[in-house]
N, C-alpha and C positions, 0 to 999 in steps of 0.2 A: 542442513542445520548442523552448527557442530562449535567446539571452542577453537578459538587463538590461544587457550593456555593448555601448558603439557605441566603445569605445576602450580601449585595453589598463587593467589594474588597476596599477594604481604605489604603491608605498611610499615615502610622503611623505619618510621619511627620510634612506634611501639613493638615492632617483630610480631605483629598479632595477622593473623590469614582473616582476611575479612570476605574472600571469594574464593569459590572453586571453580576449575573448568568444568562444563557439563559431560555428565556421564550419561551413555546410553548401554544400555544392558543389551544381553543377547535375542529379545526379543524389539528391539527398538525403542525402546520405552525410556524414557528419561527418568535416571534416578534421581531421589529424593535427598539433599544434604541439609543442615540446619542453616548454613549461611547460603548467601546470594549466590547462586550461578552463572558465568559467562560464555556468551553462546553470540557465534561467527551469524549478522545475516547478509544474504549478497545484498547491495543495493535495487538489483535487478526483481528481486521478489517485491523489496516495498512499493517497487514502481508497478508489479505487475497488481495491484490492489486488495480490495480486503479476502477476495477469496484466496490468495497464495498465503494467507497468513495465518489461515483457520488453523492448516495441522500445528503449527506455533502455538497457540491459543489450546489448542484440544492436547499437544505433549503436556504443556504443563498443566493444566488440569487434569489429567491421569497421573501425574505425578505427584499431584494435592500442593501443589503450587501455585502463589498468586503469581499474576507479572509484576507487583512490585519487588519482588525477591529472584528476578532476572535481568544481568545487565546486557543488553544488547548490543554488541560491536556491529557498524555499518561498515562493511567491506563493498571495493568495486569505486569505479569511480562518475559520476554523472552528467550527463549531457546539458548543454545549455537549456536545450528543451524541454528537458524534464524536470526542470526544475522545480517549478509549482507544484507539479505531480510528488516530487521527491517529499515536497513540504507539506503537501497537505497526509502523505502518509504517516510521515513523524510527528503533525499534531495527532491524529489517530491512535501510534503505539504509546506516544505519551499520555493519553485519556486514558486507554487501559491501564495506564501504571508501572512501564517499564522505567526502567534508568538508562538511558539512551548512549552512545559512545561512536567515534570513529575509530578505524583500524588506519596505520601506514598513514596520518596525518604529518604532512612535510613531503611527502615524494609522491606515493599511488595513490593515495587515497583523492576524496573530492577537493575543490577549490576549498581557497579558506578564505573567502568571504561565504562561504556555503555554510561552512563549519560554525562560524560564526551566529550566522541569521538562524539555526537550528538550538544553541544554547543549549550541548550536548553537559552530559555530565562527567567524560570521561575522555580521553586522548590517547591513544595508543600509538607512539612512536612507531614506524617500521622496522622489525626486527634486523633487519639488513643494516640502518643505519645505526642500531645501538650498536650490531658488531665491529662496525669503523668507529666507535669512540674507546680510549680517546686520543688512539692514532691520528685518524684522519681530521684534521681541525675543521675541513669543510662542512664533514658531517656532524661535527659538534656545534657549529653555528647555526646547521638546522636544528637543532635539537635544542638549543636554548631559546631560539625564535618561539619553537611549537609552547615552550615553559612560558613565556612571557604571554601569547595570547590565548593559553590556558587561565593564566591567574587575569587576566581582563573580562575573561568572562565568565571567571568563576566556577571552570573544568578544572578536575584531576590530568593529570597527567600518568600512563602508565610507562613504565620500560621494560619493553616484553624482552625474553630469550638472555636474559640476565648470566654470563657464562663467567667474569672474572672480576676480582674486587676493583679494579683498575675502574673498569666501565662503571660499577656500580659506586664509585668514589666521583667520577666526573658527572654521573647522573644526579645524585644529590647535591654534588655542585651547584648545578642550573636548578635546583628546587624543585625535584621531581622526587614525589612520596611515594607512589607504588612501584610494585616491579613483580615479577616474577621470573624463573628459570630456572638452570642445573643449581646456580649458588644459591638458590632460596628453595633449592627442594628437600621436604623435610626428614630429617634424617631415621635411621632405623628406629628411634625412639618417636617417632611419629612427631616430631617437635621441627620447626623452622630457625635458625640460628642465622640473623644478620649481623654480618660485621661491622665495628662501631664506627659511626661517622667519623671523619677527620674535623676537631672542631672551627667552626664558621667564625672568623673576627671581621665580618664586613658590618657595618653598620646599618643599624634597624632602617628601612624604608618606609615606615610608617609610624607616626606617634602611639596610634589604638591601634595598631595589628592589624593581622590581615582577617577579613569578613569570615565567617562564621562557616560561611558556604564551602570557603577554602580547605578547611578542617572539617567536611563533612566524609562523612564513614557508612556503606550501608546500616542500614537498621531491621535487628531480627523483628518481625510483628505478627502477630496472630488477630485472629477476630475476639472482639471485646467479650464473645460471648465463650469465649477458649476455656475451658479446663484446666483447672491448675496443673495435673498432671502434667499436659499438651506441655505446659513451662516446663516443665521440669525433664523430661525428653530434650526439648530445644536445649537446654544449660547442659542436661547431659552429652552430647554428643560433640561438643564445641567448646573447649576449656576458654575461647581466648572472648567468648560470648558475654558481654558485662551486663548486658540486658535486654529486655521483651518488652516491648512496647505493644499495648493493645489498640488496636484503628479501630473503626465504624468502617460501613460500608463506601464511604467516601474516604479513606486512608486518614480518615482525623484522630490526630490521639487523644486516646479516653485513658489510658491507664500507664504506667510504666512501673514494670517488676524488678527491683536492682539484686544480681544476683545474689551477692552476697545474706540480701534480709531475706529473700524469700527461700534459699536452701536452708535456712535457718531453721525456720518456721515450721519445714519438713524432718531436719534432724532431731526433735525434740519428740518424746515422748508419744506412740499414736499419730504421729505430725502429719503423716498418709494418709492414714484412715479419716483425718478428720476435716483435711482439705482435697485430697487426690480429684475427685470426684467434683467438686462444687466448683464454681464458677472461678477464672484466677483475679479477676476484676475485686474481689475481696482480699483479696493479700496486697493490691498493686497502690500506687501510692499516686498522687497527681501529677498527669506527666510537665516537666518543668520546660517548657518551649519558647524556644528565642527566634525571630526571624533571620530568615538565610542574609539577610543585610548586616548584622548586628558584630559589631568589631570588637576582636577576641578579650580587650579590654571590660569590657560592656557586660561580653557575656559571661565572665570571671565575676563579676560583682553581683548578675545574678542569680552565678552559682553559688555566692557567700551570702544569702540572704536566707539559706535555713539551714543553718548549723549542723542540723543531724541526717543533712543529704547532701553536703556539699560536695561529696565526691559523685554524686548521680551523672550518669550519663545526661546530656543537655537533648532535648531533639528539638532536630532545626524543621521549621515550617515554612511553607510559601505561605503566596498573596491569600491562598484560595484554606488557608488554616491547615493543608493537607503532609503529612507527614514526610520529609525529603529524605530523613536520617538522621544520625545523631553528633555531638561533638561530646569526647569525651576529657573531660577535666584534666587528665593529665595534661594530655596535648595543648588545651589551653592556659597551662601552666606554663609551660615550655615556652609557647609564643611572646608570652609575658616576658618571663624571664629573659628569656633573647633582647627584648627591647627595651630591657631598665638596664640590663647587664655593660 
């Protein structure tokens, strides 16, 4: 078990680190970070069944982590065979509550009608091939392929090993949001500095934007029954953290804490003393949730339907009410904007 990332995961857009690679400490132990974790598994484990996955299962729960607040890269690549075997293990880590990903999608990784039929959340190009862009035009056409049946089925797309603004200029090119590497590792000030896009004059692809799902972001969550303190730890350690969403034992959300009001409510007078301790479910406001279908249009209008939280983080929910992540309003400003502009 281990990461494909040697530097935090950043969103091109907003320059905010929404994931770290997984750390193990000197006794093997998985540290604990406030945002998401990514973590390398072989194919070969999920194939080998539920018992190869326990110590997975048992790192993070010594680490006091849920699986929804790790995203798992599948590396390696799978046999005709195994196929059913492959799928019925990935409906299994999705029960758990991981957020699911392929590694080296386009060259080593599995087929991609595989890729596909699994409805991953995540896409990690081959670091081999972002290093031939945007030299190599072959490797660029794989790369734009892997973008296009990302946004079909409603996967991120990452660009790992990120070393020069060139590649990271032909990468948002093809509509690829994440990335990590030497150019997005953050600097002595512990801060991530992305270079600003070159701007896009191609014309909008869609009337209402792209789905909700597309602009989805891990989401920090704690259990409903969390400590205001517990918040206030999470906001501390993570500047670029806009909010805490509270789940039920089914990852339904019950609550959402928007930084800004609830650091408030602590900077005031005794503001510790008289919430640190009580439940955070008392400070947290109703979580405002839009289905992962919902077109950025859509979901703009139901950001503007209460005035004094327009700027709230949105969280996006499946069929089953259960928390996916969130969309944050800037971003769905932007998408806007791009398609009246």
């Amino acid at each position: 078990m281990s990461s494909l990332l040697t530097s935090p995961m950043v969103d091109l857009d907003t320059g905010a680190v929404i994931a770290h690679p997984a750390v193990v400490d000197s006794t093997g132990a998985l540290r604990a970070t406030p945002l998401p974790m990514v973590l390398e598994l072989p194919i070969r484990v999920v194939l080998s069944g539920a018992g190869a996955l326990a110590p997975l299962h048992e790192a993070l729960r010594r680490a006091g982590r849920h699986p929804r607040e790790a995203i798992l890269l599948l590396t390696g690549a799978c046999q005709e065979q195994d196929r059913p075997l492959l799928r019925v293990g990935i409906d299994s880590l999705r029960t758990f509550g991981y957020l699911l990903g392929f590694a080296d999608v386009g060259t080593r990784g599995v087929a991609l009608d595989l890729v596909t039929d699994a409805s991953p959340y995540l896409l990690a190009l081959d670091p081999e091939l972002v290093s031939r862009i945007p030299g190599d035009f072959r490797a660029s056409a794989v790369a734009r392929a892997v973008v296009t049946l990302a946004r079909g089925i409603g996967a991120h797309v990452l660009a790992p090993a990120i070393e020069r603004e060139a590649q990271l200029a032909v990468a948002r090119g093809f509509g690829v949001r994440l990335a990590h590497g030497p150019l997005l590792a953050p600097g002595p000030d512990g801060k991530v500095r992305v270079p600003l896009p070159v701007t896009d004059e191609s014309p909008a692809t869609a009337l209402l934007g792209p789905r909700v799902q597309e602009l989805l972001m891990p989401a920090v969550t704690l259990p409903e029954e969390a400590k205001a303190e517990d918040v206030v730890e999470a906001f501390g350690q993570e500047p670029t953290i806009t909010s805490v969403i509270l789940v039920d034992e089914f990852q339904r959300p019950k609550g959402s804490l928007d930084r800004s009001r609830f650091l408030l409510s602590f900077a005031a007078r005794y503001g510790h003393a008289l919430h640190g301790a009580k439940p955070a479910q008392r400070l947290a406001d109703p979580p405002r949730t839009v289905p992962r279908t919902t077109p950025a249009i859509a979901a703009m209008q139901a950001a503007g339907r209460d005035s004094a939280r327009v700027y709230d983080d949105l969280v996006v929910t499946d069929e089953m009410n259960r928390c996916l992540g969130i969309v944050r309003v800037s971003d769905l400003i932007r998408q806007v904007t791009s398609i009246r502009g």
